[in-house]
C-alpha positions as CSV (number, residue, x, y, z in Angstrom):
1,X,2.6,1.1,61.5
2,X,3.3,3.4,58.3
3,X,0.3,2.2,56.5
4,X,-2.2,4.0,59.3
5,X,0.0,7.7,58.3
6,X,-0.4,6.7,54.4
7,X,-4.0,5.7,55.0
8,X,-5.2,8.8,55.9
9,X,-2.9,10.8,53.8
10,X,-4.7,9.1,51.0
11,X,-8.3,9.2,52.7
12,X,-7.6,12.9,53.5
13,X,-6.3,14.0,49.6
14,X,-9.8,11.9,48.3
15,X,-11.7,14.2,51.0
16,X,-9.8,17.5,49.9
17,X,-10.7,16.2,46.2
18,X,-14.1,15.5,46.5
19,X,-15.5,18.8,45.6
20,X,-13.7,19.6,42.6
21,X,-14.2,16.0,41.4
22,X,-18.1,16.3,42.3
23,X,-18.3,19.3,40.5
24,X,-16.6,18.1,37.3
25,X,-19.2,15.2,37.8
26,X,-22.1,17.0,37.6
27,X,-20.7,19.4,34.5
28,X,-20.1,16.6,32.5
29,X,-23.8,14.9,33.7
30,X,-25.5,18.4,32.3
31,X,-23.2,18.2,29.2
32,X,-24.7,15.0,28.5
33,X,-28.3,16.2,29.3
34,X,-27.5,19.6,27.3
35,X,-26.5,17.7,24.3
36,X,-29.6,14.7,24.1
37,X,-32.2,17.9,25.1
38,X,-30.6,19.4,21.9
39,X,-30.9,16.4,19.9
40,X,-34.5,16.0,20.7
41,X,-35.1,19.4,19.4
42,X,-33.6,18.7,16.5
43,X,-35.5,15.6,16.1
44,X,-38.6,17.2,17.1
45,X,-38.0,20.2,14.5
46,X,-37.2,17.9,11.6
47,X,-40.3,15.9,12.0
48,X,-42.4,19.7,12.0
49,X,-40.9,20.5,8.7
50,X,-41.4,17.2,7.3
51,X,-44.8,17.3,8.1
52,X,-45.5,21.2,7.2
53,X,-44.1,20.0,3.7
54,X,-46.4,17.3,3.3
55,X,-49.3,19.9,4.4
56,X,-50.5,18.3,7.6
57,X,-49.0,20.5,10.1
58,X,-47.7,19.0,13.8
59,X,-50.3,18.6,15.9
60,X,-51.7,21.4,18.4
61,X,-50.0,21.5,21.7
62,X,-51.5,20.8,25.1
63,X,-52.4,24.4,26.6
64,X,-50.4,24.8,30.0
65,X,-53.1,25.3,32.2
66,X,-54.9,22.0,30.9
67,X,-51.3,19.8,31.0
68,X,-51.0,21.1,35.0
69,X,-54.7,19.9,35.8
70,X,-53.9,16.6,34.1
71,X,-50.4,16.3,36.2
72,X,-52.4,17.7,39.4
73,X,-55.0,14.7,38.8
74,X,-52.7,12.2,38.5
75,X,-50.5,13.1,40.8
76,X,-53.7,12.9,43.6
77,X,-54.5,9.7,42.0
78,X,-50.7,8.0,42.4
């Protein structure tokens, strides 16, 4: 009969925790995404320079209003 009282002590600590845990969950999830964002960048700048010094420039990007008709297109298509 003590285990049902210890149950939902336990059960009712995990409940109480939940938030604080969740949100220590999701800072460490955007940490993560922070830090492989920033290593793209890096990536991404590294390759610009390389190919600035070799004189052939990155390629031009895709102007906004042409990459949302392509995503509008192919979202209609999907």
């Amino acid at each position: 009969m003590s285990l049902m009282p210890r149950a939902l002590t336990r059960l009712g600590r995990r409940v109480l925790e939940w938030p604080t845990t969740a949100q220590e969950q999701a800072r460490r999830n955007a940490m993560v995404a922070a830090t492989a964002c920033a290593e793209r960048r890096a990536d991404r700048e590294e390759v610009e320079r390389f190919l600035t010094a070799r004189g052939e420039g990155p390629a031009a990007p895709t102007p906004p209003e042409v990459a949302e008709r392509d995503d509008d297109a192919s979202a209609r298509h999907a």
